[in-house]
C-alpha positions as CSV (number, residue, x, y, z in Angstrom):
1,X,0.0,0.0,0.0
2,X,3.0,2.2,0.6
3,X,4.3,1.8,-2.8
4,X,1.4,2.8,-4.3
5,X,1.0,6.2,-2.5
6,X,4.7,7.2,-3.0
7,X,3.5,6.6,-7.0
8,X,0.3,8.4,-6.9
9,X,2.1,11.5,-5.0
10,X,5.1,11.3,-7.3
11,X,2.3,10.9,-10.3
12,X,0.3,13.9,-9.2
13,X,3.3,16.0,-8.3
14,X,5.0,15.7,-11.8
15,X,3.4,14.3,-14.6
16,X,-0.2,15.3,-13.9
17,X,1.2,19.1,-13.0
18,X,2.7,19.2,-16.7
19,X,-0.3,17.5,-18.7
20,X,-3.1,18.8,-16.5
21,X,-2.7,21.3,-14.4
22,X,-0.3,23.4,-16.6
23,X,-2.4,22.5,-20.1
24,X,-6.1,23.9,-18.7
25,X,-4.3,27.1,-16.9
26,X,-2.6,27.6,-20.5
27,X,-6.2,26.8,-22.3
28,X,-8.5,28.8,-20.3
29,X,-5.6,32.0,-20.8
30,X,-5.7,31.5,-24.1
31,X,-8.8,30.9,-24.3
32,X,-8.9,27.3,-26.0
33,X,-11.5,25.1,-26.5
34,X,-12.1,21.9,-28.3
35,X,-14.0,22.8,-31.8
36,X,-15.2,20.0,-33.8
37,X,-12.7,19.5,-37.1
38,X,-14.9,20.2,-39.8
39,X,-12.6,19.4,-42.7
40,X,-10.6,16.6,-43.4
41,X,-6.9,18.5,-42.0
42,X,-8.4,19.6,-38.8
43,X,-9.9,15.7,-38.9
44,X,-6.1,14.2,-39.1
45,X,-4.8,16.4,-36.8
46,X,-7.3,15.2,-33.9
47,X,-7.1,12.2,-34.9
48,X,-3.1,12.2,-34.8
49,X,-3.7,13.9,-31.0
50,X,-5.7,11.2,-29.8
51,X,-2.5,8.2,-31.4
52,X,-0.3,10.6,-29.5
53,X,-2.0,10.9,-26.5
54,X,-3.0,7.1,-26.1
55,X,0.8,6.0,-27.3
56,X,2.1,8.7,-24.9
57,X,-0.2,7.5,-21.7
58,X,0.8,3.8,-22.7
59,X,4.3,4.5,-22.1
60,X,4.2,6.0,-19.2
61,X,2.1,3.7,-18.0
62,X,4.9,1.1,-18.8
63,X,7.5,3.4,-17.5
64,X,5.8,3.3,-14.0
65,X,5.0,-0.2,-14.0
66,X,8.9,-0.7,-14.5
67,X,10.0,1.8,-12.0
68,X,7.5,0.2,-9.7
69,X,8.5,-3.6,-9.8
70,X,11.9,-3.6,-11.2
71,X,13.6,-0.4,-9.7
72,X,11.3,-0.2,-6.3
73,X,11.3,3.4,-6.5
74,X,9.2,6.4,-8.1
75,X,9.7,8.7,-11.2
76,X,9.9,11.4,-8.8
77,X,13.7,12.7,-7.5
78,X,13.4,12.6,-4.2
79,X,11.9,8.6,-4.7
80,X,14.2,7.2,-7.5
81,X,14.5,3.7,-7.9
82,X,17.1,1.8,-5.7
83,X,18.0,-0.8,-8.5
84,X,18.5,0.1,-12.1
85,X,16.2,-0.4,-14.6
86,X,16.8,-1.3,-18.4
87,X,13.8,-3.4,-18.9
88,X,11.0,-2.9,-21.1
89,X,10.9,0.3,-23.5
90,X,14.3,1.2,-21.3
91,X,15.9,-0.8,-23.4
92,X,15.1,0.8,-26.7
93,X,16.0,4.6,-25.4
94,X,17.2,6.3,-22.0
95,X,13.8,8.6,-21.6
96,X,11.0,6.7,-22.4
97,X,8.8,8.5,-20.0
98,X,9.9,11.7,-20.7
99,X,8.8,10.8,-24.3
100,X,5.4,10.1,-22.7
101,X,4.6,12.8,-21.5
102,X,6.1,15.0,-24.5
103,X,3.7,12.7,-26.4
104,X,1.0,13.5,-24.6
105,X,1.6,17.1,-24.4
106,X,1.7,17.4,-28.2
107,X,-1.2,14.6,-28.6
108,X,-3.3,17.5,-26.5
109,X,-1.7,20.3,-28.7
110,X,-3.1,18.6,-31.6
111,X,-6.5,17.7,-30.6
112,X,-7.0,20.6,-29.3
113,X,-5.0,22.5,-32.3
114,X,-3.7,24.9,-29.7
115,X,-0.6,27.3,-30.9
116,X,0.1,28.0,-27.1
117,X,-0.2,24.5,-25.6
118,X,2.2,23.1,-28.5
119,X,4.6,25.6,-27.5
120,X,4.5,24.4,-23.6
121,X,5.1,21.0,-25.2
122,X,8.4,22.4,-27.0
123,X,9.0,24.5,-24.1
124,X,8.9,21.1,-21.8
125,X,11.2,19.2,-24.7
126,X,14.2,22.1,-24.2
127,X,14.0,22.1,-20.5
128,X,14.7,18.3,-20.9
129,X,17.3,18.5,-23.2
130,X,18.9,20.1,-20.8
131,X,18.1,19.1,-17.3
132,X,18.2,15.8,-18.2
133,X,22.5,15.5,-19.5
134,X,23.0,18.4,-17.1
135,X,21.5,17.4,-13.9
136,X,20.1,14.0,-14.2
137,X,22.5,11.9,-16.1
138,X,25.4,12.6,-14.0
139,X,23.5,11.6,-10.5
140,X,22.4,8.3,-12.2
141,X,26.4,7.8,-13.3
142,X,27.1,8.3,-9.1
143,X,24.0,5.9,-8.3
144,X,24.6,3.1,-10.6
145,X,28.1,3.8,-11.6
146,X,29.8,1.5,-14.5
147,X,26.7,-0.4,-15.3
148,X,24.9,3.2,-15.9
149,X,27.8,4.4,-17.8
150,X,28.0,1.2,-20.0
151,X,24.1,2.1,-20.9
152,X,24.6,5.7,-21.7
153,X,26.6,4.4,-24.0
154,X,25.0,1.9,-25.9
155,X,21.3,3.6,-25.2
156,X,20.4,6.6,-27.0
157,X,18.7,9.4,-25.0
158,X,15.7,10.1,-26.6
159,X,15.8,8.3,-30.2
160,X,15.0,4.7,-29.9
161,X,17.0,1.8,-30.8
162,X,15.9,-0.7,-33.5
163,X,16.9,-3.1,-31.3
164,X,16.5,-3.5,-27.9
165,X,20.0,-3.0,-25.6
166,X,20.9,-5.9,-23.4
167,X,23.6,-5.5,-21.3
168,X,27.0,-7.4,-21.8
169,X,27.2,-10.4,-19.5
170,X,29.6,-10.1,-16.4
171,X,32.8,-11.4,-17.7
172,X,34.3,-14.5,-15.4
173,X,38.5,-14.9,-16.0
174,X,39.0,-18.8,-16.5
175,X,42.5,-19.7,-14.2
176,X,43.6,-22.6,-15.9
Protein backbone atom coordinates (compact mmCIF):
# COMPACT_ATOMS: atom_id res chain seq x y z
CA UNK A 1 0.00 0.00 0.00
CA UNK A 2 3.01 2.22 0.62
CA UNK A 3 4.27 1.85 -2.83
CA UNK A 4 1.36 2.82 -4.26
CA UNK A 5 1.03 6.20 -2.47
CA UNK A 6 4.66 7.16 -3.01
CA UNK A 7 3.53 6.56 -6.97
CA UNK A 8 0.32 8.44 -6.92
CA UNK A 9 2.11 11.51 -4.96
CA UNK A 10 5.09 11.26 -7.32
CA UNK A 11 2.34 10.89 -10.32
CA UNK A 12 0.34 13.88 -9.16
CA UNK A 13 3.27 15.96 -8.31
CA UNK A 14 4.95 15.73 -11.81
CA UNK A 15 3.42 14.26 -14.59
CA UNK A 16 -0.20 15.33 -13.90
CA UNK A 17 1.18 19.11 -13.01
CA UNK A 18 2.73 19.21 -16.66
CA UNK A 19 -0.27 17.46 -18.71
CA UNK A 20 -3.12 18.78 -16.53
CA UNK A 21 -2.68 21.33 -14.45
CA UNK A 22 -0.33 23.37 -16.60
CA UNK A 23 -2.42 22.54 -20.07
CA UNK A 24 -6.06 23.91 -18.71
CA UNK A 25 -4.29 27.10 -16.93
CA UNK A 26 -2.56 27.59 -20.49
CA UNK A 27 -6.16 26.76 -22.27
CA UNK A 28 -8.48 28.77 -20.32
CA UNK A 29 -5.62 31.98 -20.75
CA UNK A 30 -5.74 31.46 -24.11
CA UNK A 31 -8.81 30.89 -24.31
CA UNK A 32 -8.94 27.28 -25.96
CA UNK A 33 -11.53 25.13 -26.54
CA UNK A 34 -12.13 21.88 -28.28
CA UNK A 35 -13.99 22.77 -31.81
CA UNK A 36 -15.20 20.04 -33.80
CA UNK A 37 -12.67 19.50 -37.14
CA UNK A 38 -14.92 20.20 -39.81
CA UNK A 39 -12.61 19.37 -42.70
CA UNK A 40 -10.58 16.61 -43.45
CA UNK A 41 -6.92 18.47 -42.05
CA UNK A 42 -8.40 19.60 -38.77
CA UNK A 43 -9.91 15.70 -38.90
CA UNK A 44 -6.10 14.19 -39.10
CA UNK A 45 -4.79 16.43 -36.75
CA UNK A 46 -7.28 15.24 -33.89
CA UNK A 47 -7.11 12.16 -34.92
CA UNK A 48 -3.14 12.16 -34.76
CA UNK A 49 -3.67 13.89 -31.02
CA UNK A 50 -5.70 11.24 -29.84
CA UNK A 51 -2.55 8.22 -31.41
CA UNK A 52 -0.26 10.65 -29.52
CA UNK A 53 -2.03 10.88 -26.48
CA UNK A 54 -3.04 7.11 -26.06
CA UNK A 55 0.81 6.01 -27.27
CA UNK A 56 2.12 8.73 -24.86
CA UNK A 57 -0.23 7.54 -21.72
CA UNK A 58 0.78 3.77 -22.73
CA UNK A 59 4.34 4.49 -22.13
CA UNK A 60 4.22 6.04 -19.16
CA UNK A 61 2.12 3.69 -18.02
CA UNK A 62 4.91 1.13 -18.81
CA UNK A 63 7.52 3.43 -17.46
CA UNK A 64 5.82 3.35 -14.03
CA UNK A 65 4.98 -0.19 -14.04
CA UNK A 66 8.87 -0.72 -14.51
CA UNK A 67 10.01 1.80 -12.05
CA UNK A 68 7.49 0.17 -9.66
CA UNK A 69 8.54 -3.63 -9.85
CA UNK A 70 11.89 -3.55 -11.20
CA UNK A 71 13.56 -0.41 -9.68
CA UNK A 72 11.32 -0.16 -6.27
CA UNK A 73 11.31 3.36 -6.50
CA UNK A 74 9.22 6.37 -8.09
CA UNK A 75 9.73 8.70 -11.22
CA UNK A 76 9.89 11.37 -8.80
CA UNK A 77 13.67 12.69 -7.49
CA UNK A 78 13.39 12.58 -4.16
CA UNK A 79 11.92 8.57 -4.66
CA UNK A 80 14.20 7.19 -7.51
CA UNK A 81 14.53 3.71 -7.95
CA UNK A 82 17.07 1.81 -5.73
CA UNK A 83 17.97 -0.83 -8.51
CA UNK A 84 18.50 0.08 -12.05
CA UNK A 85 16.23 -0.37 -14.59
CA UNK A 86 16.81 -1.31 -18.40
CA UNK A 87 13.84 -3.40 -18.93
CA UNK A 88 10.97 -2.91 -21.07
CA UNK A 89 10.91 0.33 -23.50
CA UNK A 90 14.35 1.16 -21.32
CA UNK A 91 15.87 -0.83 -23.37
CA UNK A 92 15.11 0.82 -26.70
CA UNK A 93 16.03 4.60 -25.41
CA UNK A 94 17.16 6.25 -22.00
CA UNK A 95 13.84 8.64 -21.56
CA UNK A 96 10.97 6.74 -22.43
CA UNK A 97 8.80 8.45 -20.01
CA UNK A 98 9.91 11.75 -20.69
CA UNK A 99 8.84 10.78 -24.35
CA UNK A 100 5.42 10.13 -22.73
CA UNK A 101 4.59 12.80 -21.47
CA UNK A 102 6.06 15.05 -24.49
CA UNK A 103 3.68 12.71 -26.40
CA UNK A 104 1.00 13.52 -24.59
CA UNK A 105 1.63 17.08 -24.41
CA UNK A 106 1.74 17.36 -28.24
CA UNK A 107 -1.21 14.58 -28.56
CA UNK A 108 -3.28 17.46 -26.53
CA UNK A 109 -1.74 20.34 -28.69
CA UNK A 110 -3.13 18.63 -31.60
CA UNK A 111 -6.55 17.67 -30.62
CA UNK A 112 -7.01 20.63 -29.29
CA UNK A 113 -5.02 22.54 -32.34
CA UNK A 114 -3.73 24.87 -29.74
CA UNK A 115 -0.63 27.32 -30.94
CA UNK A 116 0.09 27.97 -27.13
CA UNK A 117 -0.20 24.48 -25.60
CA UNK A 118 2.22 23.15 -28.50
CA UNK A 119 4.56 25.56 -27.46
CA UNK A 120 4.48 24.42 -23.61
CA UNK A 121 5.09 21.02 -25.15
CA UNK A 122 8.42 22.40 -27.00
CA UNK A 123 8.99 24.49 -24.10
CA UNK A 124 8.89 21.07 -21.81
CA UNK A 125 11.21 19.16 -24.68
CA UNK A 126 14.23 22.05 -24.25
CA UNK A 127 13.96 22.06 -20.47
CA UNK A 128 14.67 18.27 -20.86
CA UNK A 129 17.31 18.51 -23.23
CA UNK A 130 18.90 20.10 -20.77
CA UNK A 131 18.13 19.10 -17.32
CA UNK A 132 18.16 15.78 -18.21
CA UNK A 133 22.53 15.53 -19.54
CA UNK A 134 23.03 18.43 -17.12
CA UNK A 135 21.47 17.35 -13.89
CA UNK A 136 20.14 13.98 -14.16
CA UNK A 137 22.52 11.93 -16.10
CA UNK A 138 25.43 12.56 -13.96
CA UNK A 139 23.54 11.63 -10.45
CA UNK A 140 22.36 8.25 -12.20
CA UNK A 141 26.41 7.77 -13.31
CA UNK A 142 27.11 8.34 -9.08
CA UNK A 143 24.04 5.92 -8.32
CA UNK A 144 24.56 3.07 -10.60
CA UNK A 145 28.15 3.84 -11.62
CA UNK A 146 29.76 1.54 -14.53
CA UNK A 147 26.69 -0.43 -15.27
CA UNK A 148 24.89 3.18 -15.90
CA UNK A 149 27.85 4.36 -17.82
CA UNK A 150 28.01 1.21 -19.95
CA UNK A 151 24.12 2.08 -20.87
CA UNK A 152 24.59 5.75 -21.65
CA UNK A 153 26.65 4.40 -24.02
CA UNK A 154 24.99 1.89 -25.91
CA UNK A 155 21.31 3.56 -25.18
CA UNK A 156 20.41 6.63 -27.05
CA UNK A 157 18.74 9.43 -24.97
CA UNK A 158 15.69 10.09 -26.64
CA UNK A 159 15.81 8.35 -30.21
CA UNK A 160 14.99 4.71 -29.91
CA UNK A 161 17.01 1.79 -30.78
CA UNK A 162 15.95 -0.73 -33.48
CA UNK A 163 16.87 -3.07 -31.33
CA UNK A 164 16.50 -3.49 -27.93
CA UNK A 165 20.01 -3.05 -25.59
CA UNK A 166 20.95 -5.93 -23.41
CA UNK A 167 23.62 -5.46 -21.29
CA UNK A 168 27.03 -7.41 -21.80
CA UNK A 169 27.17 -10.44 -19.48
CA UNK A 170 29.62 -10.11 -16.40
CA UNK A 171 32.83 -11.37 -17.69
CA UNK A 172 34.34 -14.45 -15.44
CA UNK A 173 38.54 -14.88 -16.04
CA UNK A 174 38.98 -18.75 -16.50
CA UNK A 175 42.52 -19.66 -14.23
CA UNK A 176 43.61 -22.60 -15.95
Amino acid sequence: MLMLIRQLMSVIALPFTVTIVIPIWIAQRSHVTFIRPLDVPSLALVLIGVALLVDGLVLFVACVFYFWTRGRGTLAPWDPPRQFVADGPYRFVRNPMISGVIFVLVGEACILRSRPLAEWAVLFALINLIYIPVLEEPMLIARFGETYTRYLGSVPRFIPRIRPWTPDPPRQDSIG
